[in-house]
C-alpha positions in Angstrom: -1.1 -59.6 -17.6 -3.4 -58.3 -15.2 -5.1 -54.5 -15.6 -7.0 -52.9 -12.7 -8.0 -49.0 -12.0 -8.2 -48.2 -8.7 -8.8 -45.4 -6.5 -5.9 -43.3 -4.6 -5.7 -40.3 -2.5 -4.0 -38.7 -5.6 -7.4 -39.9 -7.8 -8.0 -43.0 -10.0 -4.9 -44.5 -11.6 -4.3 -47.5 -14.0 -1.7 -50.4 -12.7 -0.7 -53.8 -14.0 -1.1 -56.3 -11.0 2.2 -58.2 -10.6 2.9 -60.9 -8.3 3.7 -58.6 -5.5 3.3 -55.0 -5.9 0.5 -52.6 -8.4 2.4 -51.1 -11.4 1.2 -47.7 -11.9 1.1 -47.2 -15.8 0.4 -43.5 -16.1 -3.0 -43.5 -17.1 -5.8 -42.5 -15.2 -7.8 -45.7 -15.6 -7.4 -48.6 -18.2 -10.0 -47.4 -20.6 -7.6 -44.5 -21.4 -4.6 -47.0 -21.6 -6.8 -49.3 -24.0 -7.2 -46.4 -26.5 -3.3 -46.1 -27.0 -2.0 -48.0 -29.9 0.3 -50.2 -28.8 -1.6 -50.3 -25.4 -0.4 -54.2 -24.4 3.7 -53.5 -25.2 2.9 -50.0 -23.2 1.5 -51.7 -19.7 4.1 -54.6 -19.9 6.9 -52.8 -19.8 5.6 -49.8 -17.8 7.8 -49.2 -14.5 6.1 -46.6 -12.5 6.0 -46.2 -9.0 4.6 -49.2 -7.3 1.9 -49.9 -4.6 1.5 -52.8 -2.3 -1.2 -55.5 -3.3 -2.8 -55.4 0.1 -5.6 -52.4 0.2 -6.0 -51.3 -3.4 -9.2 -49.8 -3.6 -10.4 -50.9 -7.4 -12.5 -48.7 -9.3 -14.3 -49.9 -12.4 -11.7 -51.2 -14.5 -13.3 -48.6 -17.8 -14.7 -46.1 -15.3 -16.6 -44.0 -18.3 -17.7 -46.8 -21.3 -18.9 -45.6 -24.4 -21.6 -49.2 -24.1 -21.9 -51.7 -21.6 -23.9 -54.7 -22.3 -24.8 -57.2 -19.9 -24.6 -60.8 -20.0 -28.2 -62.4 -18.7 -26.6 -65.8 -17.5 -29.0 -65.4 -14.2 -31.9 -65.4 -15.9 -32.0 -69.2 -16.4 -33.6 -69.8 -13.7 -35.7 -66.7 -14.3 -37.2 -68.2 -17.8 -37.6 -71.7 -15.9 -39.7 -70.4 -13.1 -42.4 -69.0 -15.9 -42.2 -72.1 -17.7 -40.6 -70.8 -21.0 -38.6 -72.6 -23.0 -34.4 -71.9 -22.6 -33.4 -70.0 -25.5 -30.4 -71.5 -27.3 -28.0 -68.4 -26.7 -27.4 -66.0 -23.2 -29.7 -63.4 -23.4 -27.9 -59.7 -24.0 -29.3 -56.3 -21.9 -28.1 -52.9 -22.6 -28.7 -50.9 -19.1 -29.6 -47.5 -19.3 -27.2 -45.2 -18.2 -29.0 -44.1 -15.1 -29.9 -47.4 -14.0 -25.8 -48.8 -14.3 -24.5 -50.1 -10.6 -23.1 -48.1 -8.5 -19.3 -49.2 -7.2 -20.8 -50.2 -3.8 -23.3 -52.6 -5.2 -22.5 -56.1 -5.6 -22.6 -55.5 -9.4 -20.7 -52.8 -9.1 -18.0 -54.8 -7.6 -17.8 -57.2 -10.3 -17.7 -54.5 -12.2 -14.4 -53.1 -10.9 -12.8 -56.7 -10.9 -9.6 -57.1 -13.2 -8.6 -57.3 -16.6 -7.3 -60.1 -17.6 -6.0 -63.0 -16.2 
């Protein structure tokens, strides 16, 4: 199953992506579904109005985290270039809260990829 939030003229809204169509689920992104108990029965059987695939604008799929932390897999090359050793685990970053992307950075849009897969 596949989660997304994405932006509407209505405001943000959670789907499921199907094969054909966005499942709106009745939530107003997917970090407010994820809290429900029961959350993964909820989104599967949800049958709200649906929205065609083509033109979804996606939002951050959790569009106000309580922690984001940041998986340094680009900084390989980083530690290489000074000469350092490779350590024997990715390296973890909490961002601060000011410096997180914004949706129209490249970050940003990985960021508001999907759930799931």
């Amino acid at each position: 199953m596949r989660l997304a939030t994405i932006r509407t003229a209505g405001g943000m809204r959670a789907v499921r992506i199907d094969d054909n169509a966005a499942v709106a689920l009745g939530h107003p992104d997917v970090g407010s579904l994820l809290h429900r108990p029961g959350w993964r029965a909820e989104a599967a059987e949800a049958d709200g109005p649906q929205l065609p695939l083509d033109g979804l604008d996606y939002a951050p799929v959790v569009t106000s985290p309580e922690k984001i932390i940041c998986v340094g897999l680009n900084y390989r090359s980083h530690i290489q270039e000074m000469g350092r050793e490779l350590p024997g685990y990715p390296t973890l970053l909490r961002p601060r809260p000011d410096r997180r992307p914004r949706p129209d950075h490249a970050a940003g849009r990985l960021a508001a990829g999907r759930l799931g897969g």
